[in-house]
BALOBA-1460 file (C-alpha; in Angstrom, 3 decimals):
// residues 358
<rec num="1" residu="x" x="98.881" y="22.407" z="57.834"/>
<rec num="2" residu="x" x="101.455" y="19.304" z="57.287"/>
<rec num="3" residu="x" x="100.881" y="16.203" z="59.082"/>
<rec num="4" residu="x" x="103.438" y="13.294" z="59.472"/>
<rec num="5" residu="x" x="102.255" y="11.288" z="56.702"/>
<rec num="6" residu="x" x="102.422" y="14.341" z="54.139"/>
<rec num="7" residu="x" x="106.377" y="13.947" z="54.931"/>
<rec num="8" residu="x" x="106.392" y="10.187" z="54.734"/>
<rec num="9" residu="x" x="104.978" y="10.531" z="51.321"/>
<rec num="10" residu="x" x="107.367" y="12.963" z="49.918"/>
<rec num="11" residu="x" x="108.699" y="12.246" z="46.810"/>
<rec num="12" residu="x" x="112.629" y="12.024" z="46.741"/>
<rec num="13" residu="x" x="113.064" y="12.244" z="43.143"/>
<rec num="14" residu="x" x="111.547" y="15.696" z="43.023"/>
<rec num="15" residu="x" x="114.574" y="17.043" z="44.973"/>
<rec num="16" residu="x" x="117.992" y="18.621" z="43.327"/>
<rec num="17" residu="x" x="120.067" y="15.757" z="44.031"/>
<rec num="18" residu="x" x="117.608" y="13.210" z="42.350"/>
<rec num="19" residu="x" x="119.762" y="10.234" z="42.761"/>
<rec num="20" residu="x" x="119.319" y="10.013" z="46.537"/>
<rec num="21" residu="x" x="117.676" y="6.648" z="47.540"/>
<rec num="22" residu="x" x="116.836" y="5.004" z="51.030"/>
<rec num="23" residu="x" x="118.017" y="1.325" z="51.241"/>
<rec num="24" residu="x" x="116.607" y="-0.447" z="54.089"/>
<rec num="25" residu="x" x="118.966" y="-2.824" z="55.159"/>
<rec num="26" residu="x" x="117.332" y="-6.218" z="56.749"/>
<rec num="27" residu="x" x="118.291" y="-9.671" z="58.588"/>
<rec num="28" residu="x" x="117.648" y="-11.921" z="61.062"/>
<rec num="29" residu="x" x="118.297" y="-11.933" z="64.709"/>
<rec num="30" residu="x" x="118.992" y="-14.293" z="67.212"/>
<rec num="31" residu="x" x="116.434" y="-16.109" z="67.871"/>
<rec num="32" residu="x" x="116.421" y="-16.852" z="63.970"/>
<rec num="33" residu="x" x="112.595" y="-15.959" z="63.489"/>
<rec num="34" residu="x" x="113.238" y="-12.198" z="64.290"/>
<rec num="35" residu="x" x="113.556" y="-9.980" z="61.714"/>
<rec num="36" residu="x" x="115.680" y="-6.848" z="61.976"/>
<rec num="37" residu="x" x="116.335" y="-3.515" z="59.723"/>
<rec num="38" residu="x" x="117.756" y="0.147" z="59.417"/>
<rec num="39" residu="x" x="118.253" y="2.325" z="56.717"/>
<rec num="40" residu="x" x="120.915" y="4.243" z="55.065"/>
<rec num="41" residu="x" x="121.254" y="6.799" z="52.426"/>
<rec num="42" residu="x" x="122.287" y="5.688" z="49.379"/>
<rec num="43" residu="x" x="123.249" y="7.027" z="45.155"/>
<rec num="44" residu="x" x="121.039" y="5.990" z="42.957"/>
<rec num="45" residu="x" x="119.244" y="3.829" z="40.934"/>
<rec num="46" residu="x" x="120.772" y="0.523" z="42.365"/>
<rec num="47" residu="x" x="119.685" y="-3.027" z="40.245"/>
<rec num="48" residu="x" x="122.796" y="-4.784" z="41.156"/>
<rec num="49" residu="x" x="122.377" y="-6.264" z="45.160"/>
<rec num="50" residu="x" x="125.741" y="-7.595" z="44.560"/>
<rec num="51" residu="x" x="126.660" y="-3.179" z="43.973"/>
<rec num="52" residu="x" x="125.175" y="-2.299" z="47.218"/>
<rec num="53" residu="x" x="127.715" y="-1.806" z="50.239"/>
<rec num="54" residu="x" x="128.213" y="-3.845" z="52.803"/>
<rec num="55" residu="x" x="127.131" y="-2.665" z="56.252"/>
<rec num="56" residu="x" x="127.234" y="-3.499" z="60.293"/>
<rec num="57" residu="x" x="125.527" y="-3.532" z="62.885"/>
<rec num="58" residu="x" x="125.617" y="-4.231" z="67.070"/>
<rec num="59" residu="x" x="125.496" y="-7.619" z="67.504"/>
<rec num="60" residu="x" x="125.383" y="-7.846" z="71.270"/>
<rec num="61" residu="x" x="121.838" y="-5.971" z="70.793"/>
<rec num="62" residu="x" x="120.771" y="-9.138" z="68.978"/>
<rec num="63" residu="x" x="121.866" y="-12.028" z="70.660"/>
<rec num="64" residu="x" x="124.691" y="-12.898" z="67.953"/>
<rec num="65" residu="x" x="127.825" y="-11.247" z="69.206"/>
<rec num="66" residu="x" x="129.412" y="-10.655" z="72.614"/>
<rec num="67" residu="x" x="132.590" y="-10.298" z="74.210"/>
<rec num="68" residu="x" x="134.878" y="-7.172" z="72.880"/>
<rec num="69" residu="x" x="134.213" y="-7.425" z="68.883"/>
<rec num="70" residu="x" x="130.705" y="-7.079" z="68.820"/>
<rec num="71" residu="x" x="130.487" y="-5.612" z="65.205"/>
<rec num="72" residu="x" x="128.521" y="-8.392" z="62.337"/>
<rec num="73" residu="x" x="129.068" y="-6.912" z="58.902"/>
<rec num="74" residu="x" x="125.817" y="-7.339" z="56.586"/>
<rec num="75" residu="x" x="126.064" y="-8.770" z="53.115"/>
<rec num="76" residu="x" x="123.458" y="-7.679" z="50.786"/>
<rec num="77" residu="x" x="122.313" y="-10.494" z="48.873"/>
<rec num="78" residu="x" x="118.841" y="-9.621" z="47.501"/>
<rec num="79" residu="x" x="117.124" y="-6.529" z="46.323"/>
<rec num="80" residu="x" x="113.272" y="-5.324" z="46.278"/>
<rec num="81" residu="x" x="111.191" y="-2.530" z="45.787"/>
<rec num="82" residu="x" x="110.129" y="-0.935" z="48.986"/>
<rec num="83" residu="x" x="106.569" y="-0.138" z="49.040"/>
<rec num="84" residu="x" x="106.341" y="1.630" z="52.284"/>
<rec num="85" residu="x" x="108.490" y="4.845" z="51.106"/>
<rec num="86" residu="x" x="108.081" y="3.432" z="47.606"/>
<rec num="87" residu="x" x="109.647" y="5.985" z="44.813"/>
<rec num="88" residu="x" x="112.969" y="4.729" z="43.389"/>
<rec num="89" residu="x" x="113.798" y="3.458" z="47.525"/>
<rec num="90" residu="x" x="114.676" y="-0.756" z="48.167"/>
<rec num="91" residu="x" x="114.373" y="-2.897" z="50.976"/>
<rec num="92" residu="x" x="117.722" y="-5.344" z="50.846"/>
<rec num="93" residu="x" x="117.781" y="-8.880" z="52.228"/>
<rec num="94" residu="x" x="121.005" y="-9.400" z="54.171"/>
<rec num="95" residu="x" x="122.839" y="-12.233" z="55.529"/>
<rec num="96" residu="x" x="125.661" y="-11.773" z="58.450"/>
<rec num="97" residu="x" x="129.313" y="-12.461" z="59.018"/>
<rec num="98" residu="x" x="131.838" y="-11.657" z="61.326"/>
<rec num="99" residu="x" x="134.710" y="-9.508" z="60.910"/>
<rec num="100" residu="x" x="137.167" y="-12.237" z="59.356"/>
<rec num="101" residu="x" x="134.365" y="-12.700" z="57.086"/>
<rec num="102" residu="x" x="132.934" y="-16.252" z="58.539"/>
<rec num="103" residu="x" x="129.335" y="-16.388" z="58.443"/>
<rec num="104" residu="x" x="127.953" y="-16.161" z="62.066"/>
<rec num="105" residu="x" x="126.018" y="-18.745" z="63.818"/>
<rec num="106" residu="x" x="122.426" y="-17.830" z="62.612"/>
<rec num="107" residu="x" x="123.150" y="-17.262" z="59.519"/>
<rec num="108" residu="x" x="121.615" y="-20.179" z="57.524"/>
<rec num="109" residu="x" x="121.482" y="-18.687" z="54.876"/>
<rec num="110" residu="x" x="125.143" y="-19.132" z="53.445"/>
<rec num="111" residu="x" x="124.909" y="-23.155" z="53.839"/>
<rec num="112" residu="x" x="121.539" y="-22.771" z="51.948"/>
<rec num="113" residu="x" x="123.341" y="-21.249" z="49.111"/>
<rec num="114" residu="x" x="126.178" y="-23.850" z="49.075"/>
<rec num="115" residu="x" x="123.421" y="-26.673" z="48.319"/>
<rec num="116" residu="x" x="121.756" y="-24.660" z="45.617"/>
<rec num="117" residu="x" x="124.959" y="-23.775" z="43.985"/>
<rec num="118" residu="x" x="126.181" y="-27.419" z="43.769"/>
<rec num="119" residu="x" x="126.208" y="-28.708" z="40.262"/>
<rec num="120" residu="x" x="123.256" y="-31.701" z="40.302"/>
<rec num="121" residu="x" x="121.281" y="-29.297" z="42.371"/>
<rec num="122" residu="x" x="121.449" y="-26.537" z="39.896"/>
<rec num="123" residu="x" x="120.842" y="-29.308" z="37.014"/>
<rec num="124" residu="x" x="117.689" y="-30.074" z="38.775"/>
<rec num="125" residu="x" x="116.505" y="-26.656" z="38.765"/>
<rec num="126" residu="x" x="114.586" y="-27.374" z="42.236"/>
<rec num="127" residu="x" x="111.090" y="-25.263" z="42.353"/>
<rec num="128" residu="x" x="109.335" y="-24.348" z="45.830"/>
<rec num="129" residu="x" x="106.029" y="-23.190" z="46.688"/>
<rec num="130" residu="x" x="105.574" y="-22.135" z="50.131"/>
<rec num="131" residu="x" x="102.429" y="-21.497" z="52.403"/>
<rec num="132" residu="x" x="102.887" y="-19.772" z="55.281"/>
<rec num="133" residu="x" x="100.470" y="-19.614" z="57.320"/>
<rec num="134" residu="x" x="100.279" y="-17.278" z="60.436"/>
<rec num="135" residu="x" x="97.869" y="-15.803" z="63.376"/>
<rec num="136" residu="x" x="96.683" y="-11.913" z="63.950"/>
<rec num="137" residu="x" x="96.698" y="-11.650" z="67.816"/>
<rec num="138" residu="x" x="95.533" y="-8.323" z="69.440"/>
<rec num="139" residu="x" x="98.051" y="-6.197" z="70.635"/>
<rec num="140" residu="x" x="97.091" y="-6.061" z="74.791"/>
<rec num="141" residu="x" x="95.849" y="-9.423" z="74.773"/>
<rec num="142" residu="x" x="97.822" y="-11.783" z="72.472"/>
<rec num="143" residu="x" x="94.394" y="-13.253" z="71.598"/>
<rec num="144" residu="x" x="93.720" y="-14.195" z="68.301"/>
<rec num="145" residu="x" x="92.088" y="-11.100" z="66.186"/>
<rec num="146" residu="x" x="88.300" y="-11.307" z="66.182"/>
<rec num="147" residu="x" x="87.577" y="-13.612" z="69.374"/>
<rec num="148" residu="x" x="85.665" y="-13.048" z="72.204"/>
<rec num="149" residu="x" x="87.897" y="-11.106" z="75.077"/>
<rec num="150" residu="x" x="89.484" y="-14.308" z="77.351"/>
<rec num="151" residu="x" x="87.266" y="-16.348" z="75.341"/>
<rec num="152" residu="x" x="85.783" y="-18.671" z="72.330"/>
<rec num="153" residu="x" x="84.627" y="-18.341" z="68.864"/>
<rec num="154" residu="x" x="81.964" y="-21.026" z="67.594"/>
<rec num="155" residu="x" x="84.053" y="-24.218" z="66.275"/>
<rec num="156" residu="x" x="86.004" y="-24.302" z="63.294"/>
<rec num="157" residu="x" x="83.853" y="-24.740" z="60.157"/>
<rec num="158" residu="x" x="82.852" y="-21.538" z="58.527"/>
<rec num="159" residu="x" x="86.330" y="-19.959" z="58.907"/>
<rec num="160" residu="x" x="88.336" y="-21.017" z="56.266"/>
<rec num="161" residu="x" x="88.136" y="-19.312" z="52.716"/>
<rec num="162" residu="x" x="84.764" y="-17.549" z="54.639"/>
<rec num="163" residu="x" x="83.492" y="-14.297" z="54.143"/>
<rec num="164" residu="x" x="81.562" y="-11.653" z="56.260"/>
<rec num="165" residu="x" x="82.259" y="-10.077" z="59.779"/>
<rec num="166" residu="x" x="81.896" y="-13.067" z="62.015"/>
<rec num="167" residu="x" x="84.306" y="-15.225" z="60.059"/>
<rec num="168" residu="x" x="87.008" y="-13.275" z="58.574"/>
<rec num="169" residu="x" x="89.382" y="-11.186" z="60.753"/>
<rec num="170" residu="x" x="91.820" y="-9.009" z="59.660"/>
<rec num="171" residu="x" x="91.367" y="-8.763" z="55.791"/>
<rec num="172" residu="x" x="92.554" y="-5.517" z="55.448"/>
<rec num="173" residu="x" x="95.732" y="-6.384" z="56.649"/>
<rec num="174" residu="x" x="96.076" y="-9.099" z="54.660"/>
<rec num="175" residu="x" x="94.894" y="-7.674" z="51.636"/>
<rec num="176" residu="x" x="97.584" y="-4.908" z="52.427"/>
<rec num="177" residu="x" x="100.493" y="-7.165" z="52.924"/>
<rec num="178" residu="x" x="99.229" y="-9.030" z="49.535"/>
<rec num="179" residu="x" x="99.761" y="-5.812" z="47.425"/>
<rec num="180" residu="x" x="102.330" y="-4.990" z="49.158"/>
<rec num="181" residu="x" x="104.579" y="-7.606" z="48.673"/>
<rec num="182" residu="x" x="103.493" y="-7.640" z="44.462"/>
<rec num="183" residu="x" x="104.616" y="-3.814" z="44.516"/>
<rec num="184" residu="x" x="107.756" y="-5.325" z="45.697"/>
<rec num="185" residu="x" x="108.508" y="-7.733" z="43.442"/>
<rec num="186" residu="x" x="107.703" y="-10.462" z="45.519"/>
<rec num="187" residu="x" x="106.563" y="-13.929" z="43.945"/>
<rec num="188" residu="x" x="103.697" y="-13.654" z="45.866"/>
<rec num="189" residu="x" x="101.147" y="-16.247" z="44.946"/>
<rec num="190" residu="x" x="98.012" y="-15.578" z="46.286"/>
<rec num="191" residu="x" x="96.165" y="-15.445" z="50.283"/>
<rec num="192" residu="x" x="93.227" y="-17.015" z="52.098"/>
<rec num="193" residu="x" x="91.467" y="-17.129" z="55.801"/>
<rec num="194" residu="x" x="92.589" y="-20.461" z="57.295"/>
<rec num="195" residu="x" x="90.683" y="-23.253" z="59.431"/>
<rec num="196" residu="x" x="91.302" y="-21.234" z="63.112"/>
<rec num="197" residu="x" x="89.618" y="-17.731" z="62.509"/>
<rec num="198" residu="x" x="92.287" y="-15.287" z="63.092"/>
<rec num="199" residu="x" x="94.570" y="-17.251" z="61.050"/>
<rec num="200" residu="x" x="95.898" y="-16.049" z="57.683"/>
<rec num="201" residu="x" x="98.175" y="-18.227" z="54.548"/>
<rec num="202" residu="x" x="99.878" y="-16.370" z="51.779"/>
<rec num="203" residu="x" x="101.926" y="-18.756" z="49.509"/>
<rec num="204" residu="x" x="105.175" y="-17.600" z="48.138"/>
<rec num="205" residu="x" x="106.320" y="-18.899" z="44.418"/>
<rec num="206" residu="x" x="107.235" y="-21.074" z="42.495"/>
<rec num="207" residu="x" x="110.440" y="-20.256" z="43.085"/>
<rec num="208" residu="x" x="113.793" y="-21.687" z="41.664"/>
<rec num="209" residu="x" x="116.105" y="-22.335" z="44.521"/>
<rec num="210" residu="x" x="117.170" y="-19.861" z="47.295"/>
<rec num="211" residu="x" x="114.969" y="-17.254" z="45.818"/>
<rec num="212" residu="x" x="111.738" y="-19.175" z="46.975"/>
<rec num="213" residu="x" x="113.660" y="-18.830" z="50.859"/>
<rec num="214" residu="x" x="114.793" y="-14.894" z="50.374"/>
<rec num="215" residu="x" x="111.240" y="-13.811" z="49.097"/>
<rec num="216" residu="x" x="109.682" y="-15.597" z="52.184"/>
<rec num="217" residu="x" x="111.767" y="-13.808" z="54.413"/>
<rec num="218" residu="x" x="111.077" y="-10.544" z="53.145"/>
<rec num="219" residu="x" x="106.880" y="-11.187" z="52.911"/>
<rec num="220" residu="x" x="107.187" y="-12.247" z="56.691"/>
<rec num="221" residu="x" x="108.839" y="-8.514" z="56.903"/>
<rec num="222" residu="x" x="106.793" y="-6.627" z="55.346"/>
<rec num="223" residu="x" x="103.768" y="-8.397" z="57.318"/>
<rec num="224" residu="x" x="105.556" y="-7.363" z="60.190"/>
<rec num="225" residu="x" x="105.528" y="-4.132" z="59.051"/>
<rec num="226" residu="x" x="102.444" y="-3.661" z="58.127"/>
<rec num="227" residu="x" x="100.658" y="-5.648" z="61.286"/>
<rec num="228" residu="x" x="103.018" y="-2.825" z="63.152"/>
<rec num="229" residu="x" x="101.002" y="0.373" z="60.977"/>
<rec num="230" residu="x" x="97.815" y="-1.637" z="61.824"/>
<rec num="231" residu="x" x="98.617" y="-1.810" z="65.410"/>
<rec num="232" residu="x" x="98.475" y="-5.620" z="65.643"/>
<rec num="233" residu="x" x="100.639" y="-8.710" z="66.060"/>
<rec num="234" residu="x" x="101.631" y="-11.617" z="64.039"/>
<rec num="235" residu="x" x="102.360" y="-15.161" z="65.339"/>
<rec num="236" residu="x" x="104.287" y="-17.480" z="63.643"/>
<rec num="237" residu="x" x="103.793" y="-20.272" z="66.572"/>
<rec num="238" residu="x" x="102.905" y="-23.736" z="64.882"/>
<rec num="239" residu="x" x="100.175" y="-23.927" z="67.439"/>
<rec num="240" residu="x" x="98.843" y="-20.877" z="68.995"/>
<rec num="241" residu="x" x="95.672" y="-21.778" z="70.836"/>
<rec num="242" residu="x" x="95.498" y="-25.308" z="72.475"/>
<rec num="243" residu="x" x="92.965" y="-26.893" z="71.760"/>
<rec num="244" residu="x" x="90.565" y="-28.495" z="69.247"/>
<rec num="245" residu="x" x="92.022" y="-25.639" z="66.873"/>
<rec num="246" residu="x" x="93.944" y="-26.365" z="64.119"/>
<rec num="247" residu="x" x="97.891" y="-25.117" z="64.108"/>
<rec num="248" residu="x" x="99.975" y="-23.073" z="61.454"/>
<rec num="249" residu="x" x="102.273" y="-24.775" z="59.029"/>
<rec num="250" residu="x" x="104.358" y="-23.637" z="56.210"/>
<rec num="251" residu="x" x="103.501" y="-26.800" z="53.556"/>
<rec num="252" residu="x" x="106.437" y="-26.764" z="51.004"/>
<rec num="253" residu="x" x="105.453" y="-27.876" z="47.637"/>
<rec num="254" residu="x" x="108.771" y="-29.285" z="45.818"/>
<rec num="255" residu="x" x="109.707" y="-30.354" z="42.318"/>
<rec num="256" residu="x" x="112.807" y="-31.346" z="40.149"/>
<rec num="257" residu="x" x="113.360" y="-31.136" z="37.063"/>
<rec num="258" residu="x" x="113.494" y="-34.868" z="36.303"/>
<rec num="259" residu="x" x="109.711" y="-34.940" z="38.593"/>
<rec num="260" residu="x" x="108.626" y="-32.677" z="35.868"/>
<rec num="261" residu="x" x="109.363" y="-34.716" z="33.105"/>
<rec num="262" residu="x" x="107.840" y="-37.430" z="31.158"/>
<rec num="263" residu="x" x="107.907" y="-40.604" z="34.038"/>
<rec num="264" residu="x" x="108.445" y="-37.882" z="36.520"/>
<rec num="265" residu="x" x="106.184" y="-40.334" z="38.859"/>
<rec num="266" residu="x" x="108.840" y="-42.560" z="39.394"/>
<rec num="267" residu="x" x="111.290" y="-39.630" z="40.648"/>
<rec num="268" residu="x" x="108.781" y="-38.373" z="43.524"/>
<rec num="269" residu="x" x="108.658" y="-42.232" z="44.374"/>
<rec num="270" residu="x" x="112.130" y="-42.466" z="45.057"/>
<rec num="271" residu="x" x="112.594" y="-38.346" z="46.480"/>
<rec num="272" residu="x" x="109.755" y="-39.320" z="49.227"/>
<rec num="273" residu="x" x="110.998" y="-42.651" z="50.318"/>
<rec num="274" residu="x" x="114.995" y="-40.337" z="50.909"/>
<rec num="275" residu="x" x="112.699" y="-38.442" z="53.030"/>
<rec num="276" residu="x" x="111.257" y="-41.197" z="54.914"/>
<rec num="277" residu="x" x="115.007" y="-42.225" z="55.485"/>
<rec num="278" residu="x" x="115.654" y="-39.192" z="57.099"/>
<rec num="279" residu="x" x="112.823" y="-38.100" z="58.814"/>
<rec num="280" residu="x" x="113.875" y="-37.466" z="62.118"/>
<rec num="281" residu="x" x="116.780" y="-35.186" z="60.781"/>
<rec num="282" residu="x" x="114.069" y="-32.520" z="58.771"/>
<rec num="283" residu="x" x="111.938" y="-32.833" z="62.256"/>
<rec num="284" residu="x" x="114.825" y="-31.375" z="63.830"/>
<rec num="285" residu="x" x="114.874" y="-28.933" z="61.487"/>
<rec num="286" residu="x" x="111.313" y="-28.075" z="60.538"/>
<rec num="287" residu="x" x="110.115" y="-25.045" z="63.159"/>
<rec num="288" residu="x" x="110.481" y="-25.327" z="66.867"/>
<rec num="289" residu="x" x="107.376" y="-26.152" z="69.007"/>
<rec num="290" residu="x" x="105.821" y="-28.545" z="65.744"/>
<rec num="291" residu="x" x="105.454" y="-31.600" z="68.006"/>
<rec num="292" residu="x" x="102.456" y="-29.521" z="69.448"/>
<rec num="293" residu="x" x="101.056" y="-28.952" z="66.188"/>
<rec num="294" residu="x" x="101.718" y="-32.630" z="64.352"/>
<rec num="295" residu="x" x="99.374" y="-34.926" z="66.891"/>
<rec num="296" residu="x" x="97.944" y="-36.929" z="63.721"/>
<rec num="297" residu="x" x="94.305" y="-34.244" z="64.162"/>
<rec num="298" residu="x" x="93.736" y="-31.211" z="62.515"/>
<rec num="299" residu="x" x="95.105" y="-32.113" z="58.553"/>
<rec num="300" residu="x" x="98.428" y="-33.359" z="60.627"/>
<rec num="301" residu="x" x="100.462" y="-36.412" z="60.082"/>
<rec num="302" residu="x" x="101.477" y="-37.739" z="63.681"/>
<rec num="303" residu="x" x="105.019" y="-36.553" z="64.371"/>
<rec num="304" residu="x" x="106.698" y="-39.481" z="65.073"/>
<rec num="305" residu="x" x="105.687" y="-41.553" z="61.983"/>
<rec num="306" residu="x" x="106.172" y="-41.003" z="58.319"/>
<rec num="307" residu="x" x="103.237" y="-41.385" z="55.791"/>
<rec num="308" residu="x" x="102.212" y="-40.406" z="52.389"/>
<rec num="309" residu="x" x="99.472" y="-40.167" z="50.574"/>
<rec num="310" residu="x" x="97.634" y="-39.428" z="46.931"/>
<rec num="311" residu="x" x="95.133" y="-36.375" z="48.035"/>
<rec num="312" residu="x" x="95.368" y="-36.816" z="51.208"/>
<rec num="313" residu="x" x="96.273" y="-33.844" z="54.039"/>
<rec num="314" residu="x" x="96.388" y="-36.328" z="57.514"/>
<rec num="315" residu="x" x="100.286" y="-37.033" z="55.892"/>
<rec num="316" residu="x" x="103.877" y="-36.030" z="56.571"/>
<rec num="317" residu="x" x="103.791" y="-36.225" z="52.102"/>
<rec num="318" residu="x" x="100.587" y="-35.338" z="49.756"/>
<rec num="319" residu="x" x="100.651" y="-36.247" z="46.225"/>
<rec num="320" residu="x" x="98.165" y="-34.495" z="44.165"/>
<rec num="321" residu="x" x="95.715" y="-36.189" z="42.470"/>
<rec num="322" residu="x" x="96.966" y="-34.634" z="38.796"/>
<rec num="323" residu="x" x="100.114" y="-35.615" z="39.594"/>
<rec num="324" residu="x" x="99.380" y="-38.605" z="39.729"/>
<rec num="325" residu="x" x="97.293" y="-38.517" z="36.749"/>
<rec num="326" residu="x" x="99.765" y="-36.736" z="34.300"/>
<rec num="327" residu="x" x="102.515" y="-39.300" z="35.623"/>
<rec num="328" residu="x" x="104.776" y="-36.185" z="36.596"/>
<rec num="329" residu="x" x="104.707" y="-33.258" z="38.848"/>
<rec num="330" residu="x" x="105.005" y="-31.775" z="42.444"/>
<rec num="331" residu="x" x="104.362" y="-33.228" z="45.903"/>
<rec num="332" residu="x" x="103.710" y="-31.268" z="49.000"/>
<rec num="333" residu="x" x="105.967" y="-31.434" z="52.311"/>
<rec num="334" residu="x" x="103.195" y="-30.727" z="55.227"/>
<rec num="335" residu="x" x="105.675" y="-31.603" z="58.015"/>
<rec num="336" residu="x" x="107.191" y="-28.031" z="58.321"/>
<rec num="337" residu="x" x="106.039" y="-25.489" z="60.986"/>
<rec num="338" residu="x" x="105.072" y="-21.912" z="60.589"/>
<rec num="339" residu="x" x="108.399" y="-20.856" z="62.317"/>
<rec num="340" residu="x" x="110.337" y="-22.741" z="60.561"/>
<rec num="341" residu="x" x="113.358" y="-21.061" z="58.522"/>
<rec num="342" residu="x" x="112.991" y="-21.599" z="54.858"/>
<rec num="343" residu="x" x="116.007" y="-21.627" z="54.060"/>
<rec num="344" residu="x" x="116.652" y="-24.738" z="56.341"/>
<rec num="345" residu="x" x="113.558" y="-26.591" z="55.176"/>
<rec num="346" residu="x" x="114.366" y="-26.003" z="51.233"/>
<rec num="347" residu="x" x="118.231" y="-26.864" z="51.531"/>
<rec num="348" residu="x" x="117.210" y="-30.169" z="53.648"/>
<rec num="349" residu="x" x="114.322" y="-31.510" z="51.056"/>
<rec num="350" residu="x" x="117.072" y="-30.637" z="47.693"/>
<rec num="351" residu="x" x="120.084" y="-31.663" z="50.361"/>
<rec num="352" residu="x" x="118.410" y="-34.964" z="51.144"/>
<rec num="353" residu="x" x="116.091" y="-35.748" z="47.257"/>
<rec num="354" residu="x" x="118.991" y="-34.484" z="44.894"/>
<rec num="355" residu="x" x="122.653" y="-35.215" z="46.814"/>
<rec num="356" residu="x" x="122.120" y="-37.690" z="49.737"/>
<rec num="357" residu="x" x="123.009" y="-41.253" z="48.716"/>
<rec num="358" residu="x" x="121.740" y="-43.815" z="50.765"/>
C-alpha cells in the first residue's frame, strides 16, 4: 500500500518525458524577513538562472502591492539544487519588480547588486562570512525548544558547543538543515549550539559579494522548511527571551582584497574607523528590535557607542588575534541582528569601507 511520502519520493527522470523539472520559485515578503515560494513545471536541465522565466505573483497577499495592479513579476537571479524533491528539480532565488519593471519597495536586493557591480568594489573582490544565529521555539507555546513548559532552564554555561539531552535541543534539525543546504550547493560553513539553549548558528561562506547575501537567504529557507517537516518554529528575533539570556546576531566577517594583502593591517585600520563614522546609519540598518539585544552584556557592544577590539567579543568590531599577527586579514562586524537582511548589511559595510569618502 502507497503512502504520501512513496509519491514525494518519486523519481521524475524515470518518466517518458524525462526533461520535466520542478522549479520552486522563492522571495521575500513584506515584512522583508518572510520568505515566500511556489512551484512551476519546467524543461529541463536548467544551469543558466539568467534562462529561467520570469514569473508573478499576488502582491496584495503579501503586503507589497495594492490598489488595481496588484501583479509583482519575479526575476530569477540565483539557482540551487533542491534537496527536498531532489532529482534533477531547483529551488530559484528571486527578486521582485513591478510591471514597468522598477524594483518594488522590499526589494533590496537590486541596490545590493548595484554596489557589488561598481568597479572599485569588484576590484576589491569583497569576501563575507556570515553567522546566523537563530532560536527553535515549540510550536503551541513559542517557548524556546527544550525548556521547562512556562518556565527556566539552569543558567547559561553548559549550552554552547554542549552535548547530551539536557543541553542540546534540536540537533536533528539542525543537522538536517546542515546537509541540506551542502546538497544544495550552499556555501555552508559549518553549525553549533549557541550560549541560550534552544539557540542554533550556521555560518554561511566565504562568499565573494552578493553571493554570500543570496546563499543566506536560501539556508534561512530551507530551515524554514525543514523546522515546518519537524513541526517546529524558527525565530530570527535578536532577543527572544528577556532576560539574563544572551540574544541572536548575525556577526559578518568582512575582507578586501587590499586587507588580504601584505600590510593589509593598515586597510582594516582605516575600513573600521569609515565605520565608526557612520555608525548610526548601519544601526538603522542592521535588524529591527537590536537595541534589545546590544545593552553592552551578553558578548554585546552597547548600542549607542562604537568600539573595537583585538580578540575581544564585548565590541561593535573584533579583530582576530592572527590577524593581527600575520599583519593582514579579516575583522568581524558583531553589530548586526539575527533579522537583519544580508543584503543590506553586506552592501552598507563594502558601500561605506570601499566607496564612501569622508
Amino acid at each position: 500500500m502507497s503512502t504520501v511520502t512513496d509519491f514525494i519520493n518519486l523519481n521524475l527522470s524515470a518518466i517518458h518525458d524525462n526533461n520535466k523539472l520542478i522549479a520552486e520559485y522563492i522571495w521575500i515578503g513584506g515584512t522583508g524577513l518572510d520568505l515566500r515560494s511556489k512551484a512551476r513545471t519546467l524543461s529541463g536541465p536548467m544551469d543558466d538562472p539568467g534562462k529561467l522565466p520570469k514569473w508573478n505573483y499576488d502582491g496584495t497577499s503579501t503586503g507589497q502591492a495594492c490598489g488595481k495592479d496588484t501583479e509583482v513579476i519575479l526575476y530569477p537571479q540565483a539557482m540551487f539544487k533542491d534537496p527536498f524533491r531532489r532529482g534533477n528539480n531547483i529551488l530559484v532565488l528571486c527578486d521582485a519588480y513591478n510591471p514597468l519593471g522598477d524594483p518594488i519597495y522590499t526589494n533590496r536586493r537590486y541596490y545590493a547588486a548595484k554596489t557589488f557591480g561598481h568597479p572599485d568594489v569588484v576590484a576589491e573582490a569583497p569576501w563575507f562570512g556570515l553567522e546566523q544565529e537563530y532560536t527553535l521555539m515549540e510550536k503551541a507555546t513559542k517557548w524556546p525548544l527544550g525548556w521547562p513548559q512556562g518556565g527556566y532552564p539552569r543558567p547559561q554555561g553548559p549550552y554552547y558547543c554542549g552535548v547530551g539531552a539536557e543541553k542540546a535541543f534540536g540537533r536533528d534539525i539542525v543537522d538536517a538543515h546542515y546537509k541540506a543546504c551542502l546538497y544544495a550547493g550552499i556555501n555552508i560553513g559549518g553549525i553549533n549550539a549557541e550560549v541560550m539553549p534552544g539557540q542554533w548558528e550556521f555560518q554561511v561562506g566565504p562568499s565573494v559579494g552578493i553571493t554570500a547575501a543570496d546563499e543566506l537567504w536560501v539556508a534561512r529557507y530551507i530551515l524554514e522548511r525543514v523546522a515546518e517537516i519537524a513541526g517546529v518554529v524558527v525565530s530570527f528575533d535578536p532577543k527572544p527571551v528577556p532576560g539574563d539570556w544572551n540574544g541572536a546576531g548575525a556577526h559578518t566577517n568582512y575582507s578586501t582584497k587590499s586587507m588580504r594583502e601584505e600590510g593589509g593591517y593598515e586597510a582594516i585600520q582605516k575600513a573600521i574607523e569609515k565605520l565608526r563614522l557612520r555608525h548610526k546609519d548601519h544601526m538603522a540598518g542592521y535588524g529591527e528590535g537590536n537595541e534589545r539585544r546590544l545593552t553592552g552584556d551578553h558578548e554585546t557592544a552597547n548600542i549607542n557607542i562604537f568600539s573595537w577590539g583585538v580578540g575581544k567579543r564585548d565590541v561593535s568590531i573584533r579583530v582576530g588575534r592572527d590577524t593581527v599577527k600575520e599583519g593582514k586579514g579579516y575583522f568581524e562586524d558583531r553589530r548586526p541582528g539575527s533579522n537583519m537582511d544580508p543584503y543590506v548589511v553586506t552592501s552598507m559595510i563594502a558601500e561605506t569601507t570601499i566607496l564612501w569618502k569622508p
